[in-house]
N, C-alpha and C positions, 0 to 999 in steps of 0.2 A: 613603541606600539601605539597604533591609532586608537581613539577609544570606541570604535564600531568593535573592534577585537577585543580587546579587554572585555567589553559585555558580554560578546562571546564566549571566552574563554572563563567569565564567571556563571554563566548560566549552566556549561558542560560541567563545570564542577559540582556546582549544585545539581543539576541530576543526575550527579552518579554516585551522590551520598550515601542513599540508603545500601547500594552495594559495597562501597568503601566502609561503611559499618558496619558491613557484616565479622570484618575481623581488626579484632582491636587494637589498638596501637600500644606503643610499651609503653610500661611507665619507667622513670628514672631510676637508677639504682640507689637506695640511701649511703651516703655516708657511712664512711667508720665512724664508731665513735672519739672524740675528741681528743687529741693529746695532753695531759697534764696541764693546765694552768700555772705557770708562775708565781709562788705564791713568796710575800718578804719575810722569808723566817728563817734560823740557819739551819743547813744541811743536817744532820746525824750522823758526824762520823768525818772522816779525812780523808779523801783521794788519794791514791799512793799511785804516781806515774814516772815511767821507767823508758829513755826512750836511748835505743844502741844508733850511734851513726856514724858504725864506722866503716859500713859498706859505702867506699866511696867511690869504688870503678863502678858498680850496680844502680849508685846512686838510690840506695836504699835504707828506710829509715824502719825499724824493727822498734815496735812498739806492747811493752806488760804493762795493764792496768788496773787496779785492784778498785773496785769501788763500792762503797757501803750499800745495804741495799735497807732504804728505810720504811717503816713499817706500813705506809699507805699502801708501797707498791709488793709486800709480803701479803696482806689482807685482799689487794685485787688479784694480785696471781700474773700478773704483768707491770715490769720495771721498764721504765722508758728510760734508753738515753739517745742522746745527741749530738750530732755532728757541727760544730760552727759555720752556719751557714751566710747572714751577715757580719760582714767581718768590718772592722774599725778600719777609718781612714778609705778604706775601700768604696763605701758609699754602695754598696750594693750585695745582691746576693749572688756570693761569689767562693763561696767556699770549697773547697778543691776536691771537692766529692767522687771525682772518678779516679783518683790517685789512689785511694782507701781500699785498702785487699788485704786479703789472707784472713777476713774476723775469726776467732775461736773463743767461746764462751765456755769458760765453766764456773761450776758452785762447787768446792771439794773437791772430790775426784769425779762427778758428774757431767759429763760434755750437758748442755744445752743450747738447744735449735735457739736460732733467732728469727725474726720474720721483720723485713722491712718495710714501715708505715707504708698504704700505697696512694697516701695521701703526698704527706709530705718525707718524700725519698731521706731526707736528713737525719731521720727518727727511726730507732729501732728497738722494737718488743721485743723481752726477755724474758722470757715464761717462769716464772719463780715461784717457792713455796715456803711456805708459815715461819720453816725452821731454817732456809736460808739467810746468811748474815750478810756475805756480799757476795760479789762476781771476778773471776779474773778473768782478764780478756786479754790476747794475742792478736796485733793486726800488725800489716806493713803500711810505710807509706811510701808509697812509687813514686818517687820526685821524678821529675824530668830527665832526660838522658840529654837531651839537646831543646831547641827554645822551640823543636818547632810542636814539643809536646806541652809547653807551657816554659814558667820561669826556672832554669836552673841553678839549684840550689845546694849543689854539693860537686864540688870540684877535686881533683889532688890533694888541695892544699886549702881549700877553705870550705866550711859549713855553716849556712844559715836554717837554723833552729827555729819557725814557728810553731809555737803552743798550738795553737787553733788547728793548723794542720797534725799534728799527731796525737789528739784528744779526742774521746767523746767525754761526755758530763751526764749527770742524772737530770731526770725532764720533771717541772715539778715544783721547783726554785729558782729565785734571783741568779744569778751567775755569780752578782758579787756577795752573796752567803754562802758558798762552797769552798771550803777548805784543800787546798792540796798541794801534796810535798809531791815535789820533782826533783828528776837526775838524770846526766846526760851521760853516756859513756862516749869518748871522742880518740883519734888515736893518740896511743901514748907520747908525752913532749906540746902536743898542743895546747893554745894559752883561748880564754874565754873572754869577751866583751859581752855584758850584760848588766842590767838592773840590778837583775834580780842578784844574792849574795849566798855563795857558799856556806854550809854548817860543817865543820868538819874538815878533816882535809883529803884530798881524794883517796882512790881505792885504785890500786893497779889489778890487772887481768891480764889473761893470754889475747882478751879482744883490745883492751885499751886502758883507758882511765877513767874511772867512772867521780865524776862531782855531783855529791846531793844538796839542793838549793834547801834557803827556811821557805817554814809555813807562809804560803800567800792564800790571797783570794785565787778563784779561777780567771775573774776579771784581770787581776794585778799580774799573773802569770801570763794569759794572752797577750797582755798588753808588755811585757819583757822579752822580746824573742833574742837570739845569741847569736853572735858572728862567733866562730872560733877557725883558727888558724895554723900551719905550720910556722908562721910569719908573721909574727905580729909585734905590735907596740902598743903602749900605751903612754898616754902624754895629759898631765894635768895642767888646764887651760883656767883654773880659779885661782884666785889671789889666795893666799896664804891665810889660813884661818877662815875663810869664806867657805860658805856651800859649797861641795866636793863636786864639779863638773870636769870629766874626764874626756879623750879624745883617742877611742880604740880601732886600731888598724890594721886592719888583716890586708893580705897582699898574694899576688900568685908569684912572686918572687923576693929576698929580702933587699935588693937593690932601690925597690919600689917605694922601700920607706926610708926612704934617703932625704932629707929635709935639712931647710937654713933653717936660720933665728928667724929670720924676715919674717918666711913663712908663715912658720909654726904661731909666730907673735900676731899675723892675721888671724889668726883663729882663737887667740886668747881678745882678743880684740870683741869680736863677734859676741862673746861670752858679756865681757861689760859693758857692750853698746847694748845688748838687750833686756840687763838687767835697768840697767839707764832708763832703756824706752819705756818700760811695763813695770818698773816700781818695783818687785816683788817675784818672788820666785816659788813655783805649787812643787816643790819637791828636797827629799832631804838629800839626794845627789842625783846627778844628771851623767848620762854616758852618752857622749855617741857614737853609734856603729858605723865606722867607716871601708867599706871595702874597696880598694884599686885591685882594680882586676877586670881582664876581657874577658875573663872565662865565667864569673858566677851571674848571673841575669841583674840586670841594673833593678835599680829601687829606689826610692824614695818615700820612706813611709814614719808616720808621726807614731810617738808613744808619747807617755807622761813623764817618764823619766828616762827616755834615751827614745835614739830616730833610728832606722833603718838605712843607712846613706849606700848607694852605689855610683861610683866614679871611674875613668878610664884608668887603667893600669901606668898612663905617664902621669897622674893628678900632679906628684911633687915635680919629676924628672923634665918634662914640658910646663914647666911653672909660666914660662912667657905666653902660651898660648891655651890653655887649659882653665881659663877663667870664666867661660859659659858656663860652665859646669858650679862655679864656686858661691850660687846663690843655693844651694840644693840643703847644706846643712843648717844657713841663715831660716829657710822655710821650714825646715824639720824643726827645729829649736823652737821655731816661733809658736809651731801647733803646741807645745807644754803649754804656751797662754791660750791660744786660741784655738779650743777645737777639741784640750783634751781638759784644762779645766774650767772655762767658759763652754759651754758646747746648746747652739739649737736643742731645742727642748722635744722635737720632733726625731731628732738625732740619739738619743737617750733610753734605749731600750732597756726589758730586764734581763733580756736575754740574748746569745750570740744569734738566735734562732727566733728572734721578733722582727719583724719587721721595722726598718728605720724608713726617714722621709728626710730630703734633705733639702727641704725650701730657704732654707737660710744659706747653703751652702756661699752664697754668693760675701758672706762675713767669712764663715769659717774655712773657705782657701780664700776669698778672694780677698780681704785684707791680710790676708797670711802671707798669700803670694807678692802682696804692695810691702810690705813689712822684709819680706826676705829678702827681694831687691835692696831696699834702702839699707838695710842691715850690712847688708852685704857690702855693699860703701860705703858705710859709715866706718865697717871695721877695717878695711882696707882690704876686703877678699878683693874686690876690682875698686877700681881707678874710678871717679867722677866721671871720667869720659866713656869709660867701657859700661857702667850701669845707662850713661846718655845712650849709647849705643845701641842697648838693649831695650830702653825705653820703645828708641823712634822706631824698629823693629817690629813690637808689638801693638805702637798705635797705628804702624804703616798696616799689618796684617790684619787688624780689627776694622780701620778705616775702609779695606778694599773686601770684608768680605760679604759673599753674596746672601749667605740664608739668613742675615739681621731683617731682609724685608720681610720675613713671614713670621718668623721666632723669637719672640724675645726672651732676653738673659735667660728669666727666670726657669721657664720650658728647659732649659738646660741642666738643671738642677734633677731632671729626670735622669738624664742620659746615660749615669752611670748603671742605670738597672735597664734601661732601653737596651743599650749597645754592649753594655759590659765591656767596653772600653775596647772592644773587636773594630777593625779595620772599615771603616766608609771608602765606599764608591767615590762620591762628592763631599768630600768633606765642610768646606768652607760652605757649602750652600746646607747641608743637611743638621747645618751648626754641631757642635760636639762638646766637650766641658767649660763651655765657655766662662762662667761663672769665677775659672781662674781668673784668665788675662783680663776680661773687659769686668769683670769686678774690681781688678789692681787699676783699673784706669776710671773706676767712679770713684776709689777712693785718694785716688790721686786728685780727683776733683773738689771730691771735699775736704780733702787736706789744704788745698790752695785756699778753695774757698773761705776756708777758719782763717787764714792768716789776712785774707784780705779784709774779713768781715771786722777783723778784731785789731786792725792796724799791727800787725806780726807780733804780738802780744802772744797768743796760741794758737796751735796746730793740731793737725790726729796724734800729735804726744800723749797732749793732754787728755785726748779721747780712751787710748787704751790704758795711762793710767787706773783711767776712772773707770774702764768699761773691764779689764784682765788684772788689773792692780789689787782686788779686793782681796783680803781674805788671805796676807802674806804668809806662806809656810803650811796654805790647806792643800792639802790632795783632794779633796771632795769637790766633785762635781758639779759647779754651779752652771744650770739650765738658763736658758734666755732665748726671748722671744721675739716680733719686730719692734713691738712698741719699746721693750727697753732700749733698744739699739737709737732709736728715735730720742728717746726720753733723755739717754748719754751724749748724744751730739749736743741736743738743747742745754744742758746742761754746762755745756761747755761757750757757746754763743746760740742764741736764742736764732730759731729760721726754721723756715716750713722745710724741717728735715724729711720728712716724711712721703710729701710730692716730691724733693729732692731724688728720694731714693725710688719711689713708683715708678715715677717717668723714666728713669734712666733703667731698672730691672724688669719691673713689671711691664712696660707696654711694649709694642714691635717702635724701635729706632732705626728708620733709614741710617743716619749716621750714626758714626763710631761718638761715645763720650771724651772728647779730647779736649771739651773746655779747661781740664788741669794744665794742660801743654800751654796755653796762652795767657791760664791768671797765671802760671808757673814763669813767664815772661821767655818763652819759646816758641817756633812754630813750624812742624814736621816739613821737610822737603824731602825732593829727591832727586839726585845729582848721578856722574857716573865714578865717583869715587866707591870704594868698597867699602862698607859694612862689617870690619871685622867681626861683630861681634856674630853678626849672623852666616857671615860667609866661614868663620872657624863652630861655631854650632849645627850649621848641616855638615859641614866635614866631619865632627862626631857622629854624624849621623849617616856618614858614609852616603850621603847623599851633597846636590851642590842645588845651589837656589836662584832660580830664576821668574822668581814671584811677580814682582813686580816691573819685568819686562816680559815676557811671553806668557807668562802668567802659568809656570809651573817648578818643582822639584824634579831633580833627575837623576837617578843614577850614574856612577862611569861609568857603566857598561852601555846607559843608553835609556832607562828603563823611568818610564815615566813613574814617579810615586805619590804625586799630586796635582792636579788640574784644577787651578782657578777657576770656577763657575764663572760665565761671562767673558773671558779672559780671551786674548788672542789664539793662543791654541786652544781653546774649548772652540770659540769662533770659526777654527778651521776643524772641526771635527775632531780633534783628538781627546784621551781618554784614559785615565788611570790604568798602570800597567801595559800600552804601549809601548813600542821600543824604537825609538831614533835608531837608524842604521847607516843613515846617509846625512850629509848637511850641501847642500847645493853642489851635488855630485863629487863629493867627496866621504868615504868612510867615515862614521861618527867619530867623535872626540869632544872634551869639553871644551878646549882649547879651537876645535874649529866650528863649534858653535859660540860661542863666544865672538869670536871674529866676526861669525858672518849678521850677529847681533850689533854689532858696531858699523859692518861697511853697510848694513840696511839702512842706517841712519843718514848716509851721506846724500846729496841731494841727487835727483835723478836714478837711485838705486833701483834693482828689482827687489821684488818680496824673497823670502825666506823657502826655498824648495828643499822637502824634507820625504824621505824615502823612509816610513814608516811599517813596523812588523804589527798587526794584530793578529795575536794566536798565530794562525797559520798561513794568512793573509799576508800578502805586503800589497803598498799603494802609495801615490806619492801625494804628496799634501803643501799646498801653498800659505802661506802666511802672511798674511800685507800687515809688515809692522815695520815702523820706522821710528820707535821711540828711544834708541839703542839701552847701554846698559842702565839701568835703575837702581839706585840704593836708597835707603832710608836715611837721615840726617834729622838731630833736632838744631835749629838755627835760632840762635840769640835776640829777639826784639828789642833793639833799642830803645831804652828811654821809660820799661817798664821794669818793675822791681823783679828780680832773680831769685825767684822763691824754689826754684827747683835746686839752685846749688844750695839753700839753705837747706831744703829737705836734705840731702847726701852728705851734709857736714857731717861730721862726728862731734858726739854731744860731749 
């Protein structure tokens, strides 16, 4: 707009004030008044929660809960409780709130109304009176029938049990000052993996079998969810007389848990390479939950004393080819040090329903994800060369991707409450949790870097003794913030750890941090050999990968699931969710794209003629690429020290 207009356009406004004032404009609506404060002092009384799930064609979790009602909220005439809306590990507010139906509230034989905050949706008011003790309440929890209603969580033959999802709590208190006894009723014959420990021995019924757990915190219950199983095992992976760490495995069939020595001996492995690495161990037993299964929604999620593991249903029976998957419990395990008893201080709330922040994320997954790798060869879950594998993979994918020119790391450390972990357009350009991989690849740097500053004397060994080592045999939460994390590098060899760690998180980096790959004495290329590690990891993924030549993910069927910003098919127009139909006049196939990616390469070729569907659209699309197929590779520098097979040794 010229500014002869604008003056215009501000002079008409001003003379038409006095009529514009003739009628007033609204004012704001105030506010409800506030939800309960948090306050650190214990609850009054014990939670008693009851949750049936044996509806398992309906996929439905039936939930009694008895809860004390204490005297502030008898004197106001309104009890708040609460829905888990920041959930652990999750990084965000993510709490499964539209799954939650059926509530019925009573005091006695009294039905009462309830009314949902119209603030914060998570909170709900219970009208109570003087001589009320507590409240029972009735809800369901609608798990998913299929994934495309979220993660499914109850199959045939297996149930995973989140606290958080079939709980509220009183609003008011700490989380971890509320007392409460739970019990699961599950069908009769099925076996439990959990933390948490039976009192008693179960109860049969016409619905199943009911087991009542001991008194925990609400934290300590959250934080213990249940695999249980028609099929299950259990496998203790500790030395004899050592801390009781178990290895529990539910299955959608009992074939599934068919395992060697070899095997099973990689996973006892895993157990004393990480007590090795981290000195000390924050728990009086460790489980972890393992499910092989296509059918229950995969996972990956940390506790303090057991993981949430989800793996393909061949994990044992494809032992030769199922080792992308085998860094998954190396990283669960790891979060017991980092994340569930070291943990960002930002990350530390009093309640499920406070707000978290996760600026540090970039420690707590991303040396967690550096640690599960290496873990994970050290114990033998993969090979030296298959963890190499997977390396040159994610410095090839950091190296080439596009949104590092606008975003750095740190911004990333948002995403999980930005996106909530929902599907991108552009991924690679609009960056996404990056904070994982290219976190595992600064601390790959500074792991190099210690061993060369220090003449291979020490390494990030030394670091997380010193930084996760503290305090052997505590369960309680020790908070940390950057300066300590600074403070524990120096500590270990003196260096401006600090601009170390800024430059590489905090500011935008054109390039990927790969200085670990060459003090590591390696240096990434790319050839037309395959990739096993990546070409069997998009095949988990029922997808095949053509990243770093056309610059996309594909479908068999055809279906574009990722587009390289930059990339040769971005170049030609194409676009997430397109559909190859044709390859140089012939019907799709991987096998004849593939081909016609190799004969492009020969000299004199034509480009790449691609017969593509959008929506409802078809159009044909050229592609001038003559780089044929591309893999990732780490290549050995001669003549410099091999710090990266010393990282993957087993200690």
């Amino acid at each position: 707009m010229s500014s002869l207009r604008l003056h215009a356009l501000f002079a008409f406004v001003l003379a038409s004030a006095p009529a514009l004032a003739a009628q007033p404009h609204p004012e704001a609506s105030p506010l409800p008044v506030p939800l309960p404060k948090p306050l650190d002092k214990p609850f009054p009384g014990v939670v008693r929660l009851d949750v049936d799930a044996t509806d398992l064609h309906r996929h439905v979790m039936t939930v009694h809960e008895t809860i004390p009602i204490p005297p502030e909220a008898r004197k106001a005439g309104d009890f708040v409780v609460l829905y888990p809306k920041w959930l652990p590990g999750n990084h965000s507010p993510s709490g499964p709130l539209p799954q939650l139906a059926g509530i019925m509230i009573k005091s006695g034989d009294r039905t009462l109304d309830w009314l949902r905050d119209p603030v914060d949706v998570y909170a709900f008011h219970i009208p109570v009176g003087k001589d009320d003790k507590s409240v029972d309440l009735t809800f369901q929890f609608l798990s998913a029938v299929t994934d495309t209603e979220g993660r499914v969580v109850m199959t045939p033959h297996i149930v995973n049990v989140q606290w958080n999802a079939v709980s509220l709590y009183p609003a008011g208190y700490y989380s971890r000052d509320i007392a409460v006894n739970a019990s699961v009723t599950l069908p009769t014959g099925w076996q439990i993996g959990t933390a948490l420990r039976p009192v008693g021995p179960p109860s049969n019924s016409a619905t199943g079998t009911t087991t009542r757990f001991g008194l925990v915190t609400y934290n300590t219950l959250v934080d213990s969810p249940l695999f249980a199983g028609a099929y299950f095992k259990r496998v203790t992976l500790s030395k004899p007389g050592a801390t009781p760490v178990s290895l529990n495995m539910v299955a959608d069939k009992p074939s599934d848990l068919v395992y060697t020595d070899e095997e099973m001996q990689a996973h006892r492995n895993l157990v004393a390479q990480a007590i090795k690495t981290f000195g000390s161990q924050h728990y009086d037993h460790y489980d972890f939950l393992l499910a092989l299964s296509d059918e229950l929604g995969g996972i990956g999620l940390e506790h303090h004393r057991s993981s949430e593991d989800g793996v393909s249903q061949d994990y044992f029976t494809d032992w030769a080819h199922s080792y992308p998957q085998r860094d998954l419990l190396a990283h669960e395990y790891t979060h017991s040090w980092n994340g569930k008893y070291r943990r960002p201080a930002d990350l530390y709330g009093p309640t499920f329903n406070d707000v978290q922040r996760g600026s540090l994320l970039w420690v707590y997954e991303g040396q967690t994800q550096y640690w599960g790798n290496v873990l994970a060869a050290r114990s033998g879950l993969v090979t030296k060369a298959q963890g190499f594998e997977a390396l040159a993979l994610q410095a090839a994918s950091y190296a080439q991707q596009a949104g590092r020119v606008w975003r750095p790391v740190e911004d990333t450390t948002n995403d999980p409450t930005i996106a909530q972990r929902r599907p991108k357009s552009w991924r690679d350009y609009q960056r996404s949790e990056d904070y994982y991989v290219e976190g595992q690849l600064v601390w790959l740097d500074a792991d190099t870097l210690i061993r060369k500053l220090t003449g291979e004397k020490k390494s990030l060994d030394d670091f997380a003794r010193a930084f996760f080592g503290t305090n052997d045999g505590s369960f309680v939460t020790s908070t940390y913030e950057f300066d300590d994390v600074v403070k524990t590098l120096n500590s270990v060899v003196p260096y401006d750890w600090a601009r170390f760690l800024r430059d590489r998180i905090y500011t935008v980096r054109p390039q990927a941090p790969l200085d670990g790959l060459a003090t590591g004495g390696y240096r990434l290329v790319f050839n037309d050999k395959p990739n096993e590690f990546m070409v069997l990891g998009a095949k988990h993924r029922h997808y095949v990968n053509f990243l770093f030549s056309l610059g996309f993910d594909i479908s068999e069927k055809g279906e574009l699931k990722l587009v390289h910003w930059g990339g040769p098919a971005w170049n030609a127009g194409l676009a997430i969710h397109d559909e190859i139909v044709a390859v140089n006049g012939d019907a799709f196939s991987i096998e004849g794209l593939t081909e016609a990616i190799k004969a492009a390469a020969m000299p004199g070729a034509e480009p790449i003629v691609l017969i593509v569907k959008s929506g409802g659209h078809l159009r044909t699309v050229t592609v001038p690429y003559g780089g044929g197929m591309r893999f990732p590779h780490l290549e050995r520098v001669d003549g410099t020290p091999d710090r990266l097979s010393a990282i993957y040794a087993p200690r």
